[in-house]
N, C-alpha and C positions, 0 to 999 in steps of 0.2 A: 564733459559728460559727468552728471550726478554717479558717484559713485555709493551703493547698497552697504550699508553695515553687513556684517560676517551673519549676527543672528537671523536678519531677516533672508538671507541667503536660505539658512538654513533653514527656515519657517517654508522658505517656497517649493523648498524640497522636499522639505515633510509633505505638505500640501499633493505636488505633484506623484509623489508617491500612494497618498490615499486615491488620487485618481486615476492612475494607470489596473489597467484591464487584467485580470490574477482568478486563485482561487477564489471559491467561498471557504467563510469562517472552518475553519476545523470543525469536522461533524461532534456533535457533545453525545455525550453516555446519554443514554435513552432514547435516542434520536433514530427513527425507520431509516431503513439502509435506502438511500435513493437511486433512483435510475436504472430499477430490478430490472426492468422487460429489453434493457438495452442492449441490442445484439453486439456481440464483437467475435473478431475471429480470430480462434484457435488456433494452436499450433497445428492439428489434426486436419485444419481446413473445414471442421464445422464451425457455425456460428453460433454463439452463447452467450446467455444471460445468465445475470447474476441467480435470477429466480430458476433456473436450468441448473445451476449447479448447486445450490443448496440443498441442504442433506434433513434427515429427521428431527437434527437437533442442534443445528444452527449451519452458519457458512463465516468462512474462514478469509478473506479480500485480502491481499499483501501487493502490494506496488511495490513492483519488481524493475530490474532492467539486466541488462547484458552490459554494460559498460563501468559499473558504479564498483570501486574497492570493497567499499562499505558492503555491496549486495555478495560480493565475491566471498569475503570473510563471514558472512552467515550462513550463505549457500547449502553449507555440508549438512543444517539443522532445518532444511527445508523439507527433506525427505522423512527426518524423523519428525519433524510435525506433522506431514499429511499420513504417517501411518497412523501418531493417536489423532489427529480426526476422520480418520477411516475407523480405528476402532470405536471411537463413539461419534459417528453417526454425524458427522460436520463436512457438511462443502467445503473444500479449499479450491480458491481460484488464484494465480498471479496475474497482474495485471501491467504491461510495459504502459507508461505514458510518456515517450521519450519523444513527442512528434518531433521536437525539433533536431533528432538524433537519427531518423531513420535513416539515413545516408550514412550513418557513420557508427554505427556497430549497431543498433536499437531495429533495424528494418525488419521486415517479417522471419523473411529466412534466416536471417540475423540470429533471429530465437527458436524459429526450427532447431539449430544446428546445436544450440545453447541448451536445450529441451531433451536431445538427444544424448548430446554429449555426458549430459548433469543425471540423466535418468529419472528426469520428472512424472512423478506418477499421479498429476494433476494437471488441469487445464492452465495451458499459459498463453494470455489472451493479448492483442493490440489493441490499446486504446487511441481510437483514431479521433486525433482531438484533444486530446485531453478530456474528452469529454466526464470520463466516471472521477479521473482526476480531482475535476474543476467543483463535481459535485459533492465529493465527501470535502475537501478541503486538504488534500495529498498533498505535501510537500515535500519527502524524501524518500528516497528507494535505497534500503526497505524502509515501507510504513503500513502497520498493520492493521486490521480494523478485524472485531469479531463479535457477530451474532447471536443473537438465541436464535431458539426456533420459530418466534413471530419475527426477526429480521429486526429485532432493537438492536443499537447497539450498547454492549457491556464492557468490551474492552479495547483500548487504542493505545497503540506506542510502537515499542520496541516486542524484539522475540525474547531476549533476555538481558542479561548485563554485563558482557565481556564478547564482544564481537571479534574480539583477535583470539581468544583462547578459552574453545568450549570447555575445557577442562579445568576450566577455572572461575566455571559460571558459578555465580551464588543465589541467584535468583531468578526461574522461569518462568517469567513475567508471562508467556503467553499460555504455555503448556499447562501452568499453573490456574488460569484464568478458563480454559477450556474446562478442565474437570470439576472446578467447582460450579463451571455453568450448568455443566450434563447432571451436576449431582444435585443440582435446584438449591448452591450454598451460596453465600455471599461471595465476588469476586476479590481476591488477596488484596490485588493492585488494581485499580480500574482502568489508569492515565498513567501513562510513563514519558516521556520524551524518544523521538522520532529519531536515532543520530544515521546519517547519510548522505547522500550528495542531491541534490536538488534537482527534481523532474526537472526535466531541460524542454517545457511548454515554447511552441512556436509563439514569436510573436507574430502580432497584430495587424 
């Protein structure tokens, strides 16, 4: 049997990779938020869009889960982001895209219980599918994305820069990025890097 050099091993693998079934591209700064009128259901048992929960002066999207370290170690700054965008005027939604996790900590009730326990004072939705996932281009939880008020988007990453120790953050990449949006200034940071554990998308 012809035995494959190592590169072209690897060449078939790149290949095979650009063809298997995934996100789209990471959504880019200026880019309308997609897939506004998409229902999904709430922890509450309503069902909501994104265009349902944005607020006067933009909305807030963070892909969340119940299972991720990474979401557990930011957690605590969840609540204090959705107060400054309740104070000015910002949808916050979280979003689980765990499908292939519902059986195993990600399920609905799963985040009922998480929602309860955390004292969430925003909507925290199931994405059945992956769907809203698949359409910004979500790849770890947490991963942020945020609005103006036409639903561009201005800022994507992280919520800040020390996920193990709020008290030692030096940079509020998001908090930061909120206020100068409401105040119609330039955003500090626009792009940051995502760091978290990887939607866990059903496969194919």
């Amino acid at each position: 049997m012809m035995r494959l050099h190592p590169r072209l091993w690897l060449v078939g693998l790149l290949g095979l990779a650009f063809m298997l079934p995934g996100p789209e591209k990471e959504l880019e700064i200026g880019a309308r938020a997609p897939l506004v009128d998409l229902k999904m259901r709430d922890v509450s048992g309503k069902m909501l869009s994104l265009k349902d929960v944005a607020g006067e002066n933009g909305l807030l999207v963070i892909f969340s889960c119940n299972t991720c370290p990474w979401v557990a170690a930011w957690e605590d700054r969840y609540l204090i982001v959705a107060q400054k965008a309740k104070e000015l005027g910002i949808g916050m939604i979280a979003v689980n895209s765990n499908e292939a996790y519902r059986d195993r900590g990600d399920g609905f009730e799963d985040m009922q219980r998480r929602a309860k326990e955390k004292g969430y004072t925003f909507p925290y939705v199931l994405d059945e599918g992956s769907k809203l996932a698949d359409a910004f281009g979500a790849t770890r939880t947490p991963h942020v994305f945020l609005f103006n008020k036409d639903l561009v988007l201005v800022y994507r990453g992280a919520i800040d820069d020390n996920a193990r120790n709020p008290e030692a953050v030096k940079h509020h990449y998001l908090l930061d990025a909120m206020e100068a949006m409401v105040a119609g200034k330039p955003i500090p940071v626009a792009t940051t890097r995502s760091i978290g554990c990887t939607i866990k998308r059903a496969e194919s």
